[in-house]
C-alpha positions as CSV (number, residue, x, y, z in Angstrom):
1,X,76.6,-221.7,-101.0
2,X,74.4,-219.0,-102.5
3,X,74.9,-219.1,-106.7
4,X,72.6,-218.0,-108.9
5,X,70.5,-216.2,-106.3
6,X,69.6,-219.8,-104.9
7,X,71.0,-221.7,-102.2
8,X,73.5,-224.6,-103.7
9,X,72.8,-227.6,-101.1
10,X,74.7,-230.4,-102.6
11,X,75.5,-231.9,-105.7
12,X,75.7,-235.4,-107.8
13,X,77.0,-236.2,-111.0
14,X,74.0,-235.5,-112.5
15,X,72.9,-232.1,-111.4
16,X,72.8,-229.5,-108.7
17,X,70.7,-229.5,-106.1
18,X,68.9,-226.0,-105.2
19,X,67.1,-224.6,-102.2
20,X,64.7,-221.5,-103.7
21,X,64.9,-218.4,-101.3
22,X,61.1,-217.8,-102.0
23,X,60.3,-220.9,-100.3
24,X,62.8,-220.8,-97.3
25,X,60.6,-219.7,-94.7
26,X,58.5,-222.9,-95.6
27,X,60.9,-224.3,-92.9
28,X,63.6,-227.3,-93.0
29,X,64.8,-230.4,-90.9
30,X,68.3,-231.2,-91.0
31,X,68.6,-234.8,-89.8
32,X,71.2,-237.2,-89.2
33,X,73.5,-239.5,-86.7
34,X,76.5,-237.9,-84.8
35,X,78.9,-237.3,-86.9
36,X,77.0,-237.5,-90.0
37,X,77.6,-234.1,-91.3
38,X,74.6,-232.2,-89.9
39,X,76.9,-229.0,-88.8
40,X,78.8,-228.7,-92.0
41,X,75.1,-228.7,-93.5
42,X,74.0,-226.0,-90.9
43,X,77.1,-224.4,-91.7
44,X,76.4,-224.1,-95.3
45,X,72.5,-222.9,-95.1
46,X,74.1,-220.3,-92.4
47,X,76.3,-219.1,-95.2
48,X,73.7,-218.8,-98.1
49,X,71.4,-217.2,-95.9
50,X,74.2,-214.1,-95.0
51,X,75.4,-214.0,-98.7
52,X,71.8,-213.2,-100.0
53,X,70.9,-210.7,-96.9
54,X,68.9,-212.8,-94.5
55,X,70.1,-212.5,-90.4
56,X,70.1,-215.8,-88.6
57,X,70.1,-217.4,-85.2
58,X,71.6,-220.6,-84.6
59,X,73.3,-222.0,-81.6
60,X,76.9,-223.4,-81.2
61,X,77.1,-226.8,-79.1
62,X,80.4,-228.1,-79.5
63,X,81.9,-224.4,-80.3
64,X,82.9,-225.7,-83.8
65,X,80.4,-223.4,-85.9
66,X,82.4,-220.6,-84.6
67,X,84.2,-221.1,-87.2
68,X,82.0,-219.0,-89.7
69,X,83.9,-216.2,-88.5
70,X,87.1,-217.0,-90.0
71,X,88.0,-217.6,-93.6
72,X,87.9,-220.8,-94.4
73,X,90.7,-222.9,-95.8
74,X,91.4,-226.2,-98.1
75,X,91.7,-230.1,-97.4
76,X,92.0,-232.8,-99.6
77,X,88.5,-233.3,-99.1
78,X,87.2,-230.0,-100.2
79,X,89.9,-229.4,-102.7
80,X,88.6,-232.5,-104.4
81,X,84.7,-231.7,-104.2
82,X,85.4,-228.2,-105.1
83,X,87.4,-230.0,-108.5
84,X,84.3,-232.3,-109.3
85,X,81.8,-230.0,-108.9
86,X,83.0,-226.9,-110.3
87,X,82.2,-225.0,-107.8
88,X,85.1,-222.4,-108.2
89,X,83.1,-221.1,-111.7
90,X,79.9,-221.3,-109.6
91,X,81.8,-218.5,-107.1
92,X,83.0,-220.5,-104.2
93,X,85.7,-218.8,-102.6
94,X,87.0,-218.9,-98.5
95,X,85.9,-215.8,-96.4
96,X,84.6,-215.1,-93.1
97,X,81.0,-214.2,-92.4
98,X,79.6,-211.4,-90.2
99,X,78.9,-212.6,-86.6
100,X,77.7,-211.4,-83.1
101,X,79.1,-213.8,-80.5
102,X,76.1,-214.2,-77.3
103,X,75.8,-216.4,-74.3
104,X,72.9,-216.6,-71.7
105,X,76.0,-216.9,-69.2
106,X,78.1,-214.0,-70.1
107,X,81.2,-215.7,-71.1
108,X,81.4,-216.4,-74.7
109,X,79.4,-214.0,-76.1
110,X,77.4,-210.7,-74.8
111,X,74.8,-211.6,-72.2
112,X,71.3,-212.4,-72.7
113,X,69.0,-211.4,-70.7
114,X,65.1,-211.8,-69.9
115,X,63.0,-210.2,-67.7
116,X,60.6,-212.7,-66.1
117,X,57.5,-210.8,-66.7
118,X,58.5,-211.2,-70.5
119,X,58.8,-214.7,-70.4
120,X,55.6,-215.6,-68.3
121,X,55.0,-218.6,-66.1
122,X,54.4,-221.2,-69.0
123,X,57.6,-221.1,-69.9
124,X,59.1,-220.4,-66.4
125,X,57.5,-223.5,-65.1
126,X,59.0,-225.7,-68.1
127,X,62.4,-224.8,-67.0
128,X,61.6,-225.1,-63.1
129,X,60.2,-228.7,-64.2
130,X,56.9,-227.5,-62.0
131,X,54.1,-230.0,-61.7
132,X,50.7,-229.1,-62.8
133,X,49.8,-227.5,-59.4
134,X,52.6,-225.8,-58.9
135,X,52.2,-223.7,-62.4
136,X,49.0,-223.0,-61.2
137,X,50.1,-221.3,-58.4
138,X,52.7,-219.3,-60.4
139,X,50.3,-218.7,-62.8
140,X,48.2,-216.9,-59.8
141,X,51.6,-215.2,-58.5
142,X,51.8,-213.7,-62.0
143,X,48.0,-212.8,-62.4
144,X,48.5,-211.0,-59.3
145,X,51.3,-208.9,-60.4
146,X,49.8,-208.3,-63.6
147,X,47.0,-206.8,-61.8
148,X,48.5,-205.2,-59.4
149,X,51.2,-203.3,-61.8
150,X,54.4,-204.9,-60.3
151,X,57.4,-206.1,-62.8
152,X,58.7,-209.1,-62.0
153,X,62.1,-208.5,-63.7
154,X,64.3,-211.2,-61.5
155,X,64.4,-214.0,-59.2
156,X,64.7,-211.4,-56.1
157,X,61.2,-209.8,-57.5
158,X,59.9,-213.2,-58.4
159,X,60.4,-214.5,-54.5
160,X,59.5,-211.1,-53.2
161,X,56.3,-211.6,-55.0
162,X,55.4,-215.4,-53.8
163,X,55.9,-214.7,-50.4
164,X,53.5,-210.7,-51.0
165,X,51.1,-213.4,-52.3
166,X,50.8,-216.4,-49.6
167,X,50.9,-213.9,-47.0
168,X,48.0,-212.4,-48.6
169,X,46.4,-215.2,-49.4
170,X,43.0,-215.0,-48.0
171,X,42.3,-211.8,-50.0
172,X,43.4,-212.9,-53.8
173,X,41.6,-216.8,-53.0
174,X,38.6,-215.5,-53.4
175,X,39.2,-213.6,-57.0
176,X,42.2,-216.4,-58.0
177,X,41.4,-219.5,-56.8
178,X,43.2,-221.6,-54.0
179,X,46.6,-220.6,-53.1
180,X,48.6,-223.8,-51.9
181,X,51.2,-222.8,-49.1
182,X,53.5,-225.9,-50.1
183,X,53.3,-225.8,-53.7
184,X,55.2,-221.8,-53.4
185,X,57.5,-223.3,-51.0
186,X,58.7,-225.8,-53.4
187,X,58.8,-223.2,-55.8
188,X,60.8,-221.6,-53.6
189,X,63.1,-223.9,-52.8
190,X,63.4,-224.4,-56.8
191,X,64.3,-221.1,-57.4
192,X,67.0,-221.1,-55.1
193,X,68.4,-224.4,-56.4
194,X,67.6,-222.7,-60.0
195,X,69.9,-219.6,-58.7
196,X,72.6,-221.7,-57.3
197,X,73.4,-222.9,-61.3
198,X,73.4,-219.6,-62.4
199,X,70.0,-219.1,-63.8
200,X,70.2,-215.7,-62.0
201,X,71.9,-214.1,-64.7
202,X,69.6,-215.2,-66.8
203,X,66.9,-212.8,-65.7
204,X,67.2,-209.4,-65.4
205,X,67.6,-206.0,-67.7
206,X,69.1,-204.8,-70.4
207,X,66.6,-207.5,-71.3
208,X,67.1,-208.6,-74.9
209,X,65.7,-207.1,-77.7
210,X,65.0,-209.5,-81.0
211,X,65.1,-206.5,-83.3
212,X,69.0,-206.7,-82.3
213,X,69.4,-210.1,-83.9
214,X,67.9,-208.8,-87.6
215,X,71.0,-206.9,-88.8
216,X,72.7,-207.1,-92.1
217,X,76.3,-205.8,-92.6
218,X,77.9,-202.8,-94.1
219,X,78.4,-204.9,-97.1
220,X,74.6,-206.0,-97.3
221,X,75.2,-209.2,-95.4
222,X,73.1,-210.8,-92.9
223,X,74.5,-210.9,-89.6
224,X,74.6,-214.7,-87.9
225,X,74.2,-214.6,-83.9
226,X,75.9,-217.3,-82.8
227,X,74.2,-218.7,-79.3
228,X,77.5,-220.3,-77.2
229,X,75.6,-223.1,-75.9
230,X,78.6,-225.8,-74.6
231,X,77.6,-225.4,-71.2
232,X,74.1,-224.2,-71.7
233,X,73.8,-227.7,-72.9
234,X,74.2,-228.7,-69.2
235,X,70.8,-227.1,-68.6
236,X,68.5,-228.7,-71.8
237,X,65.7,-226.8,-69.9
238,X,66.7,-223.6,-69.6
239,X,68.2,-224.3,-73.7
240,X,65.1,-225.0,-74.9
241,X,62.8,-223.0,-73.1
242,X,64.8,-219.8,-74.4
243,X,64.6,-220.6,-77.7
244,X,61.3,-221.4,-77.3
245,X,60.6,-217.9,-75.6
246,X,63.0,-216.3,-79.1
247,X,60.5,-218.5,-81.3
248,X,57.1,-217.4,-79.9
249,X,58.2,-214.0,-79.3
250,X,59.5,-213.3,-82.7
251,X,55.8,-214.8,-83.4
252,X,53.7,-212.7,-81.3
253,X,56.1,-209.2,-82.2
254,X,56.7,-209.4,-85.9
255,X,54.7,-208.3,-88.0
256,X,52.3,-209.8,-91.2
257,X,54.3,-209.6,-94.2
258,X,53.0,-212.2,-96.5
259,X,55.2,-214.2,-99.4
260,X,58.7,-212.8,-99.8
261,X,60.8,-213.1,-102.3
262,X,63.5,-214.5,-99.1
263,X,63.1,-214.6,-95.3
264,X,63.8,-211.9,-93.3
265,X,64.6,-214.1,-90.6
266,X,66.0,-217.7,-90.1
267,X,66.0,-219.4,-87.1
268,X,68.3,-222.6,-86.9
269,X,66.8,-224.9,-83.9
270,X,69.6,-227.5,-83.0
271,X,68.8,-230.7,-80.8
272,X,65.1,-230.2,-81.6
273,X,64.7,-233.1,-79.7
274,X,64.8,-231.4,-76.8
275,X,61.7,-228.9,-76.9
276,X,59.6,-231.9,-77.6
277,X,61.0,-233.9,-74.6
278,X,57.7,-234.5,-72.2
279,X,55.8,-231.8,-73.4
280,X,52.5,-232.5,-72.7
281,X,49.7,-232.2,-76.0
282,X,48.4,-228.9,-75.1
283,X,51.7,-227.2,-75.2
284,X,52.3,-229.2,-78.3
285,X,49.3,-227.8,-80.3
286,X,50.8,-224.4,-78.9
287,X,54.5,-225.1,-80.9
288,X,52.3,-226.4,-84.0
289,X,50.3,-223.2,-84.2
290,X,53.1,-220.8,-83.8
291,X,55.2,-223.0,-86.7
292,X,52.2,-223.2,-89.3
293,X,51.8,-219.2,-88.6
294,X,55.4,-217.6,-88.1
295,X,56.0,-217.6,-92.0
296,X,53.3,-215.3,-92.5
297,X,55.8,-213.0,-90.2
298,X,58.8,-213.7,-92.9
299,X,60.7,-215.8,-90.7
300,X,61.7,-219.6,-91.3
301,X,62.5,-222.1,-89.1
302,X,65.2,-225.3,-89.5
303,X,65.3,-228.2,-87.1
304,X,68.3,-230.1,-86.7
305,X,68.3,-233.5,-84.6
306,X,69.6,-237.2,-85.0
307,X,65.6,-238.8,-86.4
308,X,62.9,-237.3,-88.1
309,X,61.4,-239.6,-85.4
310,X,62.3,-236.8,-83.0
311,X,59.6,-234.2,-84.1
312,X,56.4,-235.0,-83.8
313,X,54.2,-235.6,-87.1
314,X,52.1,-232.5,-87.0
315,X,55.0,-230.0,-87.1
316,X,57.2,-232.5,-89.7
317,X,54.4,-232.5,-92.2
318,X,55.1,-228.4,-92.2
319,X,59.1,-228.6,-92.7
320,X,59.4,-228.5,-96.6
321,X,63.4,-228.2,-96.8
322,X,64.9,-231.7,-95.6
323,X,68.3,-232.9,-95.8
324,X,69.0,-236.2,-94.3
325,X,72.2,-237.5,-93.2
326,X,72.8,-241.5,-92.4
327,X,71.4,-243.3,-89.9
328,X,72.4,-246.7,-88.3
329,X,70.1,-249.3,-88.5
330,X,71.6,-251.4,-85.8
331,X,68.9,-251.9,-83.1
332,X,64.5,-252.0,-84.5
333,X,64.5,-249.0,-82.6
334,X,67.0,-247.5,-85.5
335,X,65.5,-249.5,-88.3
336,X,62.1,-247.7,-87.1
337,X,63.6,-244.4,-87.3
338,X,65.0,-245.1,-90.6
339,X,61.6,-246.1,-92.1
340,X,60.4,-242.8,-90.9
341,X,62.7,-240.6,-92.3
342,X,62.4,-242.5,-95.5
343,X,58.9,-242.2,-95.3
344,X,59.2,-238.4,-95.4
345,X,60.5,-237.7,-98.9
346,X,59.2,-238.0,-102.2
347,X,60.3,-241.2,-103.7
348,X,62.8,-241.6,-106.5
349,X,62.4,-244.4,-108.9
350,X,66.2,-244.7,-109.1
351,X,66.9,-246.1,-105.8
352,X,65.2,-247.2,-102.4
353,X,65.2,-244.2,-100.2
354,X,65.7,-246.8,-96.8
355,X,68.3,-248.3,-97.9
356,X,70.2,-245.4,-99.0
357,X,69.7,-243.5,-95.5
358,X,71.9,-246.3,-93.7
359,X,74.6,-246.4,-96.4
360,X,75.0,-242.6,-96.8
361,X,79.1,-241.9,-96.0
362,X,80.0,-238.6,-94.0
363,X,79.4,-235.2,-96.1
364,X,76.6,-237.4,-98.3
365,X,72.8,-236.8,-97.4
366,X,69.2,-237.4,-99.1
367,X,68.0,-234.1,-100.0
368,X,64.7,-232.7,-101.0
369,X,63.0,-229.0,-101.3
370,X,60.2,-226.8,-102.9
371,X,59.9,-226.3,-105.8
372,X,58.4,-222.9,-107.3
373,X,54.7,-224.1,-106.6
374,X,55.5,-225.3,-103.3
375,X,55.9,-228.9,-104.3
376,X,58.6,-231.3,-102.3
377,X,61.1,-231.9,-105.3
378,X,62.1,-236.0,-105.9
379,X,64.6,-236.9,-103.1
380,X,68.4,-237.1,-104.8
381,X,71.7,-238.5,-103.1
382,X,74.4,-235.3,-103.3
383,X,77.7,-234.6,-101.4
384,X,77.1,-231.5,-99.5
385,X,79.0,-228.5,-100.6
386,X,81.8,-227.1,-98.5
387,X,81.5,-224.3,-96.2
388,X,83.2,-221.4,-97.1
389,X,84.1,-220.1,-94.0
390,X,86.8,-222.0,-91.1
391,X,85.6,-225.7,-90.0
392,X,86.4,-226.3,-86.6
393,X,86.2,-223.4,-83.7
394,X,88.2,-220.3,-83.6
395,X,90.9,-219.1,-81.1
396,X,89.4,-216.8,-78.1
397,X,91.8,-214.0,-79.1
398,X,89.9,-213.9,-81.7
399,X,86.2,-214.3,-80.3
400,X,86.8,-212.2,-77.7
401,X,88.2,-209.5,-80.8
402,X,84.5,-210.2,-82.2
403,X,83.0,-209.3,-79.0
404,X,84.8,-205.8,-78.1
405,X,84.0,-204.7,-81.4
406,X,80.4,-205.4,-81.4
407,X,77.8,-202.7,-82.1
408,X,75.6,-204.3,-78.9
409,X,78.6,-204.4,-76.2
410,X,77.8,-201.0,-74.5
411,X,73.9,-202.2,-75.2
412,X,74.0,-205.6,-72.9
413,X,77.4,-206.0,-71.4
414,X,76.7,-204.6,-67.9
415,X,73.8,-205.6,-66.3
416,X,71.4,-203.0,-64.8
417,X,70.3,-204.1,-61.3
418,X,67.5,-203.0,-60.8
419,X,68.6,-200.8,-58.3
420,X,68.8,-197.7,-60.6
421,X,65.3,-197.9,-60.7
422,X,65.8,-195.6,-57.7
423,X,66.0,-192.6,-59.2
424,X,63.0,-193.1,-62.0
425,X,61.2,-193.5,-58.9
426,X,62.7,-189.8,-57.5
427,X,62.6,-188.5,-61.1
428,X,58.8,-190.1,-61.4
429,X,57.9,-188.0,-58.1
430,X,59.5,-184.6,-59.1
431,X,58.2,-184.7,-63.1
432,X,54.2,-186.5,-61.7
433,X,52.7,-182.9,-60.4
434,X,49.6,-184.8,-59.4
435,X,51.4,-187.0,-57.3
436,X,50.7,-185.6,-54.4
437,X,46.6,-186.2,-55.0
438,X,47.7,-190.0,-54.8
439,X,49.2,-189.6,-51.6
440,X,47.0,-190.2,-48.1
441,X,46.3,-186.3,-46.4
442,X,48.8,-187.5,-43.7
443,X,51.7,-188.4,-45.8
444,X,52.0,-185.0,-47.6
445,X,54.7,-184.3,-45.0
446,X,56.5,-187.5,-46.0
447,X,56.3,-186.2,-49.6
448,X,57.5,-182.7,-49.0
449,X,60.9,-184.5,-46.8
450,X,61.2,-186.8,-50.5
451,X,61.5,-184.0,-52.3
452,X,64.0,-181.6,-49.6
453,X,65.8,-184.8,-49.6
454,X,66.7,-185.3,-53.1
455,X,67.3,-181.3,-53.4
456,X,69.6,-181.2,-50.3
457,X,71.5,-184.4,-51.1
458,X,74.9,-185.3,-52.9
459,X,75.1,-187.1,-55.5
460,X,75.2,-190.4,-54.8
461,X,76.4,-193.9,-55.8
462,X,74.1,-195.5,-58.1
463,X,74.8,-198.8,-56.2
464,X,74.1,-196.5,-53.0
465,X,70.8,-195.1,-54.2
466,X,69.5,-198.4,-55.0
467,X,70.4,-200.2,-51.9
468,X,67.7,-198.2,-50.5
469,X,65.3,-199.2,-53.4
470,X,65.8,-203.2,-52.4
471,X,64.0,-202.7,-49.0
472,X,61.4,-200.7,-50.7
473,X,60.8,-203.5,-52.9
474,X,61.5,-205.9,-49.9
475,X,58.5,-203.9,-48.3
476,X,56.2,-203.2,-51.3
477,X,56.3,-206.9,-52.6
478,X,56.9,-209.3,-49.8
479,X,55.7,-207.2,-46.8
480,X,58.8,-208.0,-45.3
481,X,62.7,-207.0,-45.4
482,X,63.8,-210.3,-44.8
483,X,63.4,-211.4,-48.7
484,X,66.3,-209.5,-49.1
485,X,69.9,-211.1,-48.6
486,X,71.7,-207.4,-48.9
487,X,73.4,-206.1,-45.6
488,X,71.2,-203.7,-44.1
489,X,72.2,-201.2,-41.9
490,X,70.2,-199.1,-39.2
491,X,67.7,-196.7,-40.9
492,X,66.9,-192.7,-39.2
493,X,64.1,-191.9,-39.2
494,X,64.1,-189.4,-42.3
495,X,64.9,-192.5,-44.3
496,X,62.0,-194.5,-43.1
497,X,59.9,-191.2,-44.2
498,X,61.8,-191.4,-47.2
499,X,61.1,-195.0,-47.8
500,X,57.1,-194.9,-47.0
501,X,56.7,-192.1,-49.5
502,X,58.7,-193.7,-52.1
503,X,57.0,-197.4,-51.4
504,X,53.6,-195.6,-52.3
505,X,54.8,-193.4,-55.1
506,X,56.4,-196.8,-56.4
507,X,53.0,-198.3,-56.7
508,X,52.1,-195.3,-58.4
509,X,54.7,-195.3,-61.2
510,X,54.6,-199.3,-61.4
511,X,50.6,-198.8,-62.6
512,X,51.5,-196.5,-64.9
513,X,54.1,-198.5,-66.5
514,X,52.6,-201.6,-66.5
515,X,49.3,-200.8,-67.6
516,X,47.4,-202.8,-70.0
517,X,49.5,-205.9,-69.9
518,X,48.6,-209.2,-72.3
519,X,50.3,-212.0,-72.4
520,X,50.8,-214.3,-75.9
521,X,51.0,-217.7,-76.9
522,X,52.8,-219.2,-73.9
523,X,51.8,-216.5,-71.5
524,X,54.4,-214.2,-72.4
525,X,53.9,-210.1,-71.8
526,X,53.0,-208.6,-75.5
C-alpha cells in the first residue's frame, strides 16, 4: 500500500513498517512455505509500485494475481486488519490496477515472442538442456551466422542453419573449431521434440520489445504485465530462461541512470528457485554480475521462493528488502533452511528470529528493509497489509475484455512469418541501385527477369509471396529444399531465375542488416 509516498509493508501494534522508494531498486526476496502468504505480499509490493508510477513485471502461476485487475472487496479478515490498523485514514480503499495480460503461448495474454538471434545460444542451450559439447557446437552454428549476416529468427532458420553448417563443415573447422556430426543431430532431434511442446511459438517476430513493458497510465500509474505462466510452469526451462533473457536484456539495453528517487522498473521473479536449478558456477557469476549492476540502470529486482536457502549466497547478500513468511521445521532439512533465513536479518533483542519464522500464522511475516543510508532496518513481526485490488483470479470475460483493449494487441497479436520478408527482399532489389555490381556478369539477366517480374505481376498473397521465400531460405541456409516441410509444387523455369537472383540479393540485404552484431552477457545480440 503506497501512504505517505512510501510503501506500507505490514504493521504491529507498535508501528508501521515502511519500504523507502529510494532504496527499492536495492532489490527484495519474498520468502516463505506454500501457502504462507507470499502472493498476497507480491500482490501488495505490485500495488505500491503502480500507485507511485513504477511499471512492473511479475508472473502469474496459479492465475490468482490476476486479480489486480479488479477492485478488490472485504472479508472478515481484512475488514478486521483494516479496523486495527487504521488503514482507512492512511488511504486504503478497493480499486483495480492498470494491467497488460501476456502469455509466451498466446492464450491468456498477447503473445511473446523472441527471435533466436536475440536470445543467443547460452540461453538456447539452457532450455534445450544441451550438454557442454553440444553448446559448443551451437555456439559455432551461431558464430557462423553471425559472420555470415544470416538471422536466425525461428526454429525453421535455426535447423536450416545446422544442417548449412555440417554440410559445410570442412570449410568453417578450420576458422571454428571441430564440428561434431552427432552432437547437431541430437540438437536436431531436440528441436523437433522442443517444437512438438510448442516452443515454436515461442520464436519468431513481432519479437518483443521491453520498452513496451515500461508504461504508466493515463492517470500516472504504472502499468503491471502480468506473465500467464499456469502452463508455462509445465516447461521450468523455457520459464526461467525467458525471464532470464527479460533480466539480462533489460541489463545490457537500459541505460545508466544512477540513484533515483524510485525505480523505473521492477521486476518480480517468482519460483526463483528455478533459475538456480543446476546452473553451473560460471553462469552463476554471470546472474551475480548482472544483479549487483542492473540498479545502476533504475531497475529492481524481487525474488520470491519457499527458502532463502534457494538463492545462492552471493546474490542474497545483494537483496536488501526481505519479507519472510513461515517455514516448517519438520525434517533437518527444514530446520536448516530455517536457520538460514534467520540468519539473514538483522536481529531484534525482542524475540528469537528462528523461532518466530516457524510460528508465523498465514498473512504474518518477519520483515526488514533500508533504511535512508542503505542500512537493513531491525527485523519486526507485522501482519501484512491487504491488497487493494480482487484476491483470487478473475473471470475470462473479463481478461479477454483486458486483452482486446490493449494498446499492444494490433502490435503482437498476429505473428509475422517470416514469409513477408519476401517483398523487403523485392523492395531491397528495386530501392539498392548498386545491386546489380554485387551480382556475377552472368546473372545480370536473372536480375533484369526479377525486376520485369515484379512490374508485370499481380498483386499477390502475402502467404503466396512468401511461400516462394521458404525455398530461398531452404537453399540459401541449408543448401537443400528438403529442410522445409511446406508443400512444394513444380517450379518454371522463370521462377528458378527468380529464385537464384533473389537467393544472392538475400545475402546481400542480410549483410547489410545484420552488420556489426555483439552479443551481451549471455550471448545475446546487443
Amino acid at each position: 500500500m503506497y501512504a505517505e509516498d512510501k510503501i506500507l509493508v505490514g504493521c504491529n501494534e507498535n508501528m508501521d513498517v515502511f519500504a523507502l522508494p529510494k532504496m527499492s531498486n536495492r532489490h527484495g526476496v519474498i520468502a516463505g512455505a506454500t501457502g504462507t502468504g507470499k502472493t498476497v505480499t507480491l500482490k501488495v509490493l505490485a500495488e505500491s509500485f503502480s500507485d507511485m508510477g513504477v511499471p512492473v513485471f511479475l508472473a502469474d502461476m496459479k492465475g490468482d494475481v490476476s486479480g489486480l485487475a479488479k477492485v478488490g472487496s472485504t472479508n472478515d479478515f481484512i475488514a478486521r486488519n483494516v479496523e486495527a490498523f487504521s488503514l482507512e485514514e492512511k488511504g486504503f480503499n478497493f480499486k483495480s490496477y492498470p494491467v497488460e495480460f501476456w502469455d509466451l503461448f498466446g492464450e491468456k495474454g498477447l503473445p511473446i515472442r523472441v527471435t533466436l538471434s536475440e536470445m543467443g545460444p547460452m540461453l538456447l542451450s539452457k532450455i534445450l538442456n544441451l550438454s557442454e559439447a553440444q553448446e559448443g557446437v551451437l555456439n559455432i552454428i551461431f558464430r557462423v551466422a553471425d559472420d555470415e549476416s544470416l538471422l536466425i529468427i525461428d526454429l525453421k532458420d535455426l535447423k536450416a542453419m545446422i544442417n548449412h553448417v555440417v554440410e559445410n563443415k570442412d570449410k568453417y573447422e578450420s576458422q571454428y573449431g571441430a564440428i561434431s556430426p552427432k552432437s547437431a543431430n541430437t540438437i536436431l532431434r531436440t528441436l523437433i521434440a522442443f517444437e512438438d511442446q510448442g516452443g515454436n511459438l515461442f520464436f519468431g517476430e513481432p519479437a518483443l520489445d521491453l520498452n513496451d513493458f515500461m508504461q504508466v497510465d493515463d492517470n500516472g500509474k504504472g502499468v503491471i504485465n502480468v506473465l500467464d505462466a499456469q502452463k508455462l510452469s509445465l516447461s521450468p526451462e523455457i520459464y526461467s530462461t525467458f525471464l532470464l533473457w527479460m533480466m539480462s536484456s533489460l541489463y545490457q539495453n537500459l541505460p545508466e541512470v544512477g540513484d533515483m528517487d524510485k525505480p523505473k522498473f521492477v521486476f518480480f521473479f517468482d519460483e526463483a528457485h528455478l533459475l538456480f536449478d543446476e546452473i553451473s558456477p560460471e553462469f552463476g557469476k554471470k546472474i551475480e554480475q548482472i544483479v549487483r549492476l542492473i540498479r545502476s540502470k533504475g531497475v529492481g529486482l524481487y525474488f520470491i521462493s519457499q527458502s532463502p536457502a534457494d538463492i545462492p549466497d552471493d546474490i542474497l547478500a545483494q537483496l536488501g528488502n526481505r519479507v519472510q513468511h513461515a517455514l516448517r521445521a519438520y525434517t533437518p532439512k527444514d530446520q536448516k533452511a530455517v536457520k538460514v533465513a534467520a540468519e539473514t536479518f538483522r536481529p531484534n533483542p525482542n524475540f528469537g528470529t528462528a523461532e518466530v519464522i516457524s510460528n508465523l500464522g498465514t498473512g504474518e511475516a518477519l520483515v526488514s528493509v533500508l533504511d535512508e543510508k542503505g542500512a537493513p532496518t531491525v527485523v519486526e513481526q507485522v501482519k501484512i497489509v491487504p491488497p487493494q485490488s480482487h484476491i483470487g483470479s478473475i473471470e475470462d470475460d473479463l481478461r479477454q475484455q483486458i486483452i482486446d483493449i490493449s494498446q499492444f494487441k494490433s502490435k503482437y497479436w498476429e505473428a509475422v512469418d517470416g514469409e513477408s520478408a519476401y517483398e523487403l527482399l523485392l523492395n531491397k532489389i528495386d530501392s539498392n541501385p548498386n545491386i546489380e555490381s554485387e551480382v556475377p556478369a552472368a546473372d545480370k539477366e536473372i536480375l533484369e527477369e526479377v525486376k520485369t517480374q515484379k512490374e508485370e505481376a499481380p498483386a499477390e498473397a502475402p502467404a503466396q509471396q512468401g511461400s516462394v521465400l521458404v525455398d530461398i531460405l531452404g537453399t540459401v541456409l541449408a543448401g537443400q529444399t528438403k529442410t522445409t516441410t511446406r508443400k512444394r509444387t513444380k517450379k518454371s523455369e522463370p521462377q528458378k531465375m527468380v529464385e537464384k537472383a533473389a537467393s544472392q540479393a538475400m545475402n546481400t540485404a542480410a549483410r547489410e542488416v545484420t552488420k556489426g552484431i555483439m552479443r551481451g552477457i549471455f550471448g545475446q545480440m546487443k
